[in-house]
SERO-4910 file (N, C-alpha, C, O; in steps of 0.05 Angstrom, whole numbers):
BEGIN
 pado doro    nc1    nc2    nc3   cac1   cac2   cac3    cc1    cc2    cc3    oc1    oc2    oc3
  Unk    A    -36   -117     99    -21    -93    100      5    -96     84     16   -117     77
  Unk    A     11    -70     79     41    -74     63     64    -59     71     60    -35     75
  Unk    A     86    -67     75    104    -59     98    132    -43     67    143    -59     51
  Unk    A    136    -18     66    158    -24     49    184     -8     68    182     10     83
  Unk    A    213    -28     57    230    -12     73    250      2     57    254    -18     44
  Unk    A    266     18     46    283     28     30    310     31     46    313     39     69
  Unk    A    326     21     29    359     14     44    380     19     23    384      1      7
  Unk    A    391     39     21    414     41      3    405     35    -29    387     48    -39
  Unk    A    411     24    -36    407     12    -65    382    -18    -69    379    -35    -87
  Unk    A    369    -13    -43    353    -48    -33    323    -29    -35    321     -4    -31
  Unk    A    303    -48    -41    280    -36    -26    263    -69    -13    269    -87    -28
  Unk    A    249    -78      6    248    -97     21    212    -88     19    199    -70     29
  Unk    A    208   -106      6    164   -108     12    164   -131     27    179   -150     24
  Unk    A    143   -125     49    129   -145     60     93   -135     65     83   -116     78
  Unk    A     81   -159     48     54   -161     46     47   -179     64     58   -201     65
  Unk    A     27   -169     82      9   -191    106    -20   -193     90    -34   -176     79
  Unk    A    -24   -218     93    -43   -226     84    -65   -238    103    -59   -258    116
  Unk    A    -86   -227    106   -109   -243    130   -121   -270    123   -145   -268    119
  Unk    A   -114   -291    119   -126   -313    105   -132   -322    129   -141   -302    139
  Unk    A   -135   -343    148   -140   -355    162   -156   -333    185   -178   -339    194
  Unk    A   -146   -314    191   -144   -300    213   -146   -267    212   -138   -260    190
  Unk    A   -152   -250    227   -166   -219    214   -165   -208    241   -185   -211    255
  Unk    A   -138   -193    251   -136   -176    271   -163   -158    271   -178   -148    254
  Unk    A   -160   -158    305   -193   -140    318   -181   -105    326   -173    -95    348
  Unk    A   -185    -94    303   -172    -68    309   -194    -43    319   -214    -40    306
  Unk    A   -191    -31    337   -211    -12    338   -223     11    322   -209     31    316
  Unk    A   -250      9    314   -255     33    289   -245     33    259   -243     50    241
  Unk    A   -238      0    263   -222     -4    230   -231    -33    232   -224    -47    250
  Unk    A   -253    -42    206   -255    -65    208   -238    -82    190   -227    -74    169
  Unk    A   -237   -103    200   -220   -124    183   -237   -144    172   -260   -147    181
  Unk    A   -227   -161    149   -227   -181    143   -218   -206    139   -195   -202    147
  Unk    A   -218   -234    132   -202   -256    123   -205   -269    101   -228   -269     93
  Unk    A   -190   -281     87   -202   -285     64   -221   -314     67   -234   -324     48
  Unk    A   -220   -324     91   -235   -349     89   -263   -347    103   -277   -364    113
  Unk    A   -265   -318    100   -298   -312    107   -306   -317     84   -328   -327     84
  Unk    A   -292   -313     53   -310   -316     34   -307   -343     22   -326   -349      8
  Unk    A   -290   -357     24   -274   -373     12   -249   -392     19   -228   -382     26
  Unk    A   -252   -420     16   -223   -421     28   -209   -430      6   -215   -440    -15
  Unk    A   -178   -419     20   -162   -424     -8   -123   -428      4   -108   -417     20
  Unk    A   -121   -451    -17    -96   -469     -7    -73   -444     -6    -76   -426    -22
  Unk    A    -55   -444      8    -34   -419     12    -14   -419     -1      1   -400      1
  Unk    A     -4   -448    -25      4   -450    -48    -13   -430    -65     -6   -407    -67
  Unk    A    -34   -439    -77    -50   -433    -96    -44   -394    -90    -37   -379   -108
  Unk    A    -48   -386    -65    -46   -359    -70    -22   -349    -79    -18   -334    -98
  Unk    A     -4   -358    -59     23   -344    -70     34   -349    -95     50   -334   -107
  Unk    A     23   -378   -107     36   -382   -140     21   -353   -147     36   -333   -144
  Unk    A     -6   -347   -155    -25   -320   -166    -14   -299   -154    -15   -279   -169
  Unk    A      3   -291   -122     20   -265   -113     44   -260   -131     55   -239   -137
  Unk    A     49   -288   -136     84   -278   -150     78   -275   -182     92   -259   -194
  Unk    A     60   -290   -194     56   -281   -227     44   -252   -228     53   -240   -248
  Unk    A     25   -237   -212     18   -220   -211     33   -194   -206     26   -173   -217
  Unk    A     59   -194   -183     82   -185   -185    100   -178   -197    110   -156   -198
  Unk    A    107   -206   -213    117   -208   -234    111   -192   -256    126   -176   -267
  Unk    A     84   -201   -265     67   -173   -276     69   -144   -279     73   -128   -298
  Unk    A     65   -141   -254     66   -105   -248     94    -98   -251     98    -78   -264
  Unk    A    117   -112   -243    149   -101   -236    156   -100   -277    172    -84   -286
  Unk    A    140   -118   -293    154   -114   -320    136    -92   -332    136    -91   -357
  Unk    A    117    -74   -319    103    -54   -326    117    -18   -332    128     -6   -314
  Unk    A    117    -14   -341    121     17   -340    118     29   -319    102     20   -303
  Unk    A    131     53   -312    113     58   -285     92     71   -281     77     65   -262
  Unk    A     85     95   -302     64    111   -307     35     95   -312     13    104   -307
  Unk    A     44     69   -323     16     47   -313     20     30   -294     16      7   -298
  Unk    A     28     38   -269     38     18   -242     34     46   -223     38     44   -199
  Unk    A     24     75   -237     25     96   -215     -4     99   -229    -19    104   -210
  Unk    A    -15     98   -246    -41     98   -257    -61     72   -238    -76     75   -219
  Unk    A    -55     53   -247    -71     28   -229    -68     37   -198    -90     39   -185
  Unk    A    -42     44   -183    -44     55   -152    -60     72   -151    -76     66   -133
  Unk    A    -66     98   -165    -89    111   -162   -116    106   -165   -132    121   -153
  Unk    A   -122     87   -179   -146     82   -187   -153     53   -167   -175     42   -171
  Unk    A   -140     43   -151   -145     33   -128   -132     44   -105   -119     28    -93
  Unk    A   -131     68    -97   -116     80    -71   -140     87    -58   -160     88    -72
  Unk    A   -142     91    -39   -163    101    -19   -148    120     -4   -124    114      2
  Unk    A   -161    147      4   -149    171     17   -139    194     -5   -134    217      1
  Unk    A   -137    184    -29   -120    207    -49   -136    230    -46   -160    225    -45
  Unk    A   -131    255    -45   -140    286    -39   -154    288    -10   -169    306     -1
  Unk    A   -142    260      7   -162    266     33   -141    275     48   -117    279     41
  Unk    A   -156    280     83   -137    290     94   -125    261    114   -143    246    122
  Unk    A   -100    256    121    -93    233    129    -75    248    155    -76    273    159
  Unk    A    -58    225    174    -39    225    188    -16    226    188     -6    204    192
  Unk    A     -3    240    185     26    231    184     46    241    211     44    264    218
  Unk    A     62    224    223     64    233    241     62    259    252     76    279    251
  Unk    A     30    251    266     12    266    285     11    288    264      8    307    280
  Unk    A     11    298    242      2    327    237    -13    319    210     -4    301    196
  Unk    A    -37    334    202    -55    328    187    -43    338    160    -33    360    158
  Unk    A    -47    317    134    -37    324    114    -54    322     95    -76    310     96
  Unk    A    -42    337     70    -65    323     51    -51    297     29    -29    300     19
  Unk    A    -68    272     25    -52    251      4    -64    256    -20    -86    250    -29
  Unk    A    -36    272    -33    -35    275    -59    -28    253    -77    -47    250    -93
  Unk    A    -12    240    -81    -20    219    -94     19    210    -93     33    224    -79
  Unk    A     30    189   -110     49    182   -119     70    191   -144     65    197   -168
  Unk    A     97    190   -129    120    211   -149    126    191   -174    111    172   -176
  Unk    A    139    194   -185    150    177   -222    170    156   -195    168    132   -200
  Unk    A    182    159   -178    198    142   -159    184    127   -144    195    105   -139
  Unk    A    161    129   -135    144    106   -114    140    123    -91    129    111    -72
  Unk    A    148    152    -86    135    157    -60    113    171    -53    105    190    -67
  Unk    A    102    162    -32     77    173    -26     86    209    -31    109    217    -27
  Unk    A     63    224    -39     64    253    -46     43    261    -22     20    252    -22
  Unk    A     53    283      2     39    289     24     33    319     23     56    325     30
  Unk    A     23    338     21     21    367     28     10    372     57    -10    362     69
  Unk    A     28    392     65     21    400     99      8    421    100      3    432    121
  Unk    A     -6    434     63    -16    465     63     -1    483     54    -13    500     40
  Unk    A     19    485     57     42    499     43     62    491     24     73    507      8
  Unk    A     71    454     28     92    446      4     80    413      8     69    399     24
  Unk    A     91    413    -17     95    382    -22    113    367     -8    130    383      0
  Unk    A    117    347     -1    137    323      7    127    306      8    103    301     10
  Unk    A    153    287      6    155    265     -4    157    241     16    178    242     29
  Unk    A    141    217     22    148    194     39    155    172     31    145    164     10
  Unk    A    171    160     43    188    125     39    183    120     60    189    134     79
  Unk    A    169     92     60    171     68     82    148     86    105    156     80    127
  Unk    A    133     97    106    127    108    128     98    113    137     80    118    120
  Unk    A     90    112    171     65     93    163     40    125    163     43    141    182
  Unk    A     23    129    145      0    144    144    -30    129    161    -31    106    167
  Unk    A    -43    141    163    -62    138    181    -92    156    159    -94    178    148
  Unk    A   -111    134    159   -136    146    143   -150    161    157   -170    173    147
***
């Protein structure tokens, strides 16, 4: 999962990663990565941070291009607290784009439900 927080002039990611271990959630299955493979927790994070690295010296219109073309939910209908929306996709800023049916808005840090 990926946790983001926005603070003044800060923004704070935190990525969980299932390697060893793959919470038992109800009606949502999980995985680990050492169902397929095992792999040293150096070796990953050196490949998390060049890959990072990567995307942050990208443009953003190809960093909001790639999020769409791996997003799951875009034009569906999702959760947001408790009222059904539709996920439209991501702003030129990073935030999730939500319609309630009548307008657009905008989310930071905040958790949706598939």
């Amino acid at each position: 999962g990926i946790l983001i927080e926005y603070s003044n002039n800060f923004v704070v990611i935190g990525i969980g990663i299932n390697v060893a271990h793959a919470p038992r959630l109800p009606g949502y299955p999980t995985i680990k990565i050492n169902d397929f493979t095992n792999v040293d927790l150096a070796d990953l994070f050196g490949e998390l941070i060049k890959k990072l690295d990567f995307w942050r010296g990208q443009d953003c219109e190809i960093v909001r291009k790639r999020w769409r073309d791996l997003a799951i939910g875009v034009n569906q209908k999702i959760k947001y607290r408790d009222q059904d929306m539709n996920l439209v996709g991501l702003s030129t800023n990073g935030a999730l784009i939500l319609n309630d049916g009548t307008h657009d808005i905008c989310v930071y840090g905040d958790e949706i439900m598939l």
